[in-house]
N, C-alpha and C positions, 0 to 999 in steps of 0.2 A: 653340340647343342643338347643332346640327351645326358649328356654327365654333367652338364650346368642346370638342367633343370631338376635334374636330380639333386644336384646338393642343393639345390633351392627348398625342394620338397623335404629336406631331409632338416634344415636347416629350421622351417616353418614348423615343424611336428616337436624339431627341439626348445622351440621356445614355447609351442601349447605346452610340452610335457613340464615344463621348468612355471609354467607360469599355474597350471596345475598346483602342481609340488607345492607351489609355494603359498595358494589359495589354503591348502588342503593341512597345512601348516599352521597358517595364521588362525586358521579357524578352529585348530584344535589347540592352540595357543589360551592359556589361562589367563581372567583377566587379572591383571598386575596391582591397578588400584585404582578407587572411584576420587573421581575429582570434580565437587560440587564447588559452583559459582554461582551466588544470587548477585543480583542488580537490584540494588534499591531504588526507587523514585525522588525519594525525600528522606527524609533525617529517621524519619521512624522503621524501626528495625524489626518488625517482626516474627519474618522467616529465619531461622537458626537452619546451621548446615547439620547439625550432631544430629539434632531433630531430623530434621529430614532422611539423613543416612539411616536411621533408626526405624523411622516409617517404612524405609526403602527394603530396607532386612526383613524386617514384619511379613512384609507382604511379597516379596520375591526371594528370600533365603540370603544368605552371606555369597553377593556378587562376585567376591573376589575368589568363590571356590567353582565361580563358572566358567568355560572355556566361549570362549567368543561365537562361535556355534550358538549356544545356549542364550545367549544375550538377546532379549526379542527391546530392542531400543524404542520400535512404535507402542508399542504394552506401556512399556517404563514412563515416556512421555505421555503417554496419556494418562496415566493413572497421577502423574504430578500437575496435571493442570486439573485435576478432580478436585484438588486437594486447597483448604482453607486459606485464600490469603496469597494463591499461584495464579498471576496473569496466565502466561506462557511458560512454557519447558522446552527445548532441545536436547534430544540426547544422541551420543553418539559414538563410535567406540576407535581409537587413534591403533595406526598400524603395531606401535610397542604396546599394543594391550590397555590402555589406560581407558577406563569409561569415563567419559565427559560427560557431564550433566550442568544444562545453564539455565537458571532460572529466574524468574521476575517476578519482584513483588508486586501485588496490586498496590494501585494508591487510590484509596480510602477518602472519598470528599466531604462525607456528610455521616455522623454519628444520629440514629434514631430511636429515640423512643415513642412507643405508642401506649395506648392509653389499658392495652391488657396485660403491660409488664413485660414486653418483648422487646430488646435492643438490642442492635446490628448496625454494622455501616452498610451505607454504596459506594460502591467504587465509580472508578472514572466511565469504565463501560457497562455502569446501570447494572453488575452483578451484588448479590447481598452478600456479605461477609462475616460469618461469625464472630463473634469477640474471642482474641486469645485468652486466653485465663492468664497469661505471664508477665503480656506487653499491649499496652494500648498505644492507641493511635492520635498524634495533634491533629485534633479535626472540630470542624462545628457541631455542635450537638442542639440536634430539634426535637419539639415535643410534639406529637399529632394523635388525632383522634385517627387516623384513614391504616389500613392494614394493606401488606401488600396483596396481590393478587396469586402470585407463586414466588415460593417458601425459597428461589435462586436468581430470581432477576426481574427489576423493577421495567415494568410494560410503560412508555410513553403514553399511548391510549387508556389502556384499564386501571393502570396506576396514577392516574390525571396529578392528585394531591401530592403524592411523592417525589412524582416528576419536578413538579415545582419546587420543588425545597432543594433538590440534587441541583437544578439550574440556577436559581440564590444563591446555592452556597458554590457553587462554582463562578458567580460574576462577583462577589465575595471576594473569592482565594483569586481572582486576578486582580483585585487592586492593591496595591502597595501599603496602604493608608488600613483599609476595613479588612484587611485578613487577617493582621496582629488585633485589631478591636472589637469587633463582633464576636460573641463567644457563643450565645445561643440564640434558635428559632421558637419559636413558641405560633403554632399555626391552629388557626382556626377557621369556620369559614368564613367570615369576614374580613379578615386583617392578618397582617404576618408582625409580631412582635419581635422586633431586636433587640438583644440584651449585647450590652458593651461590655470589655474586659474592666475598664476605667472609668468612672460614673457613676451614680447612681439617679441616672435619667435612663428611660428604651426608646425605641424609635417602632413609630407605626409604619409599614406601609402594606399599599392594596394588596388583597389576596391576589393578584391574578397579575403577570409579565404585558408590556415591557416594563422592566424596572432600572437597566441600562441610565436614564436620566435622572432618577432619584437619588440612585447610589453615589452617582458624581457628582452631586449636587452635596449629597452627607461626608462623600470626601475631601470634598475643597471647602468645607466649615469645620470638618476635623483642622483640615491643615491648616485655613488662614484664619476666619472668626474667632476660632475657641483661643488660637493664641492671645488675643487681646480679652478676653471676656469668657473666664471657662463655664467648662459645659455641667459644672457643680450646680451653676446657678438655674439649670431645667430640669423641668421633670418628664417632660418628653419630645421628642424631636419626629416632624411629620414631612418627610419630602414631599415632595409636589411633581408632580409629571413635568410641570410647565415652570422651570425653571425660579424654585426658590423652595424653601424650607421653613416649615410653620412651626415654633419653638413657642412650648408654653413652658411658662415661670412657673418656679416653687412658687406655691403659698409661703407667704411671709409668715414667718411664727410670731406669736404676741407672747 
């Protein structure tokens, strides 16, 4: 019994020492080579990998002259979701050395300008986005008097007026019909002016939600009306909450 628990005990210590060893290994093991993956959302491509590697050297040195040891992956991940245009970041480091880094572009709903020369998107999660100087973004572009309240992220409460334009141009980009045709907001406090891609009529509606019934209203007269009688022949188009569409005629030219 005493020489079986003995090679038992003897047995246990060989695989701490071996599993040691091989900690003690990996860890001073260099990383081999970084391997960036972005995720895009949509068609538009902003985040570049060269870029990002570039940033990454900047501010943490040449990765690949680090031993795994050194790799602090929660620093790394967080300093990439700091970074313009970075929903999220994962990073992590694979047993042959290789640092994995996985990233995700924001997507970008609404293009803004205000009225003291400042323009930035929102994203989907209400963060502000800087504009790339290389590659923009296919999104709705609004014009508003109202500034945000902090200089990274639109407040539903204290950003009331921008709230409302992030939520337009997001029941907007889910219909089929008005997310290739609306191209710009134009808001004021009375009214929300839509400008079409095709046209040269705009469309009024209420400053203030629900708008859910108007827009379905404007896009079953895209689809079915204008086929028979286009929408050349108005000069502006007024949903109605309560099911129908007020269309005034051009002036007839003499």
């Amino acid at each position: 019994m005493k020489s079986k628990r003995l090679r038992y005990i003897i047995v246990v210590l060989a695989i701490i020492v071996i599993v040691l060893l091989s900690n003690l290994m990996l860890n001073n093991m260099k990383v081999r080579n970084v391997d960036i993956q972005i995720e895009y959302p949509s068609k538009d491509q902003v985040l570049d990998k060269t870029k990002l590697q570039q940033q990454l050297t900047l501010h943490f040195g040449n990765l690949t002259q680090l031993k795994r040891k050194e790799i602090h992956t929660q620093l790394i991940q967080q300093y990439l979701q700091q970074q313009n245009f970075v929903s999220h970041a994962h990073v992590s480091v694979t047993i042959g050395g290789i640092l994995k880094i996985l990233v995700q572009q924001s997507l970008p709903v609404i293009r803004i300008f205000d009225t003291k020369g400042h323009t930035y998107y929102i994203d989907d999660e209400l963060n502000i986005l800087q504009l790339n100087t290389e590659r923009c973004t296919n999104t709705i572009i609004a014009t508003t008097p109202y500034l945000p309240t902090n200089p990274t992220k639109i407040d539903s409460i204290k950003d009331r007026n921008l709230y409302l334009l992030y939520q337009l141009a997001t029941l907007i980009n889910q219909d089929s019909i008005l997310k290739y045709q609306i191209s710009q907001i134009y808001q004021n406090k009375n009214s929300l002016i839509l400008v079409p891609q095709i046209g040269s009529h705009t469309i009024t509606l209420s400053s203030q939600p629900p708008w859910d019934t108007q827009l379905h209203k404007l896009s079953a007269l895209y689809q079915q009306a204008f086929l028979y009688n286009g929408w050349d022949n108005y000069s502006n188009l007024n949903p109605q909450p309560y099911n129908q569409v007020v269309c005034t005629k051009k002036a007839i030219e003499q």
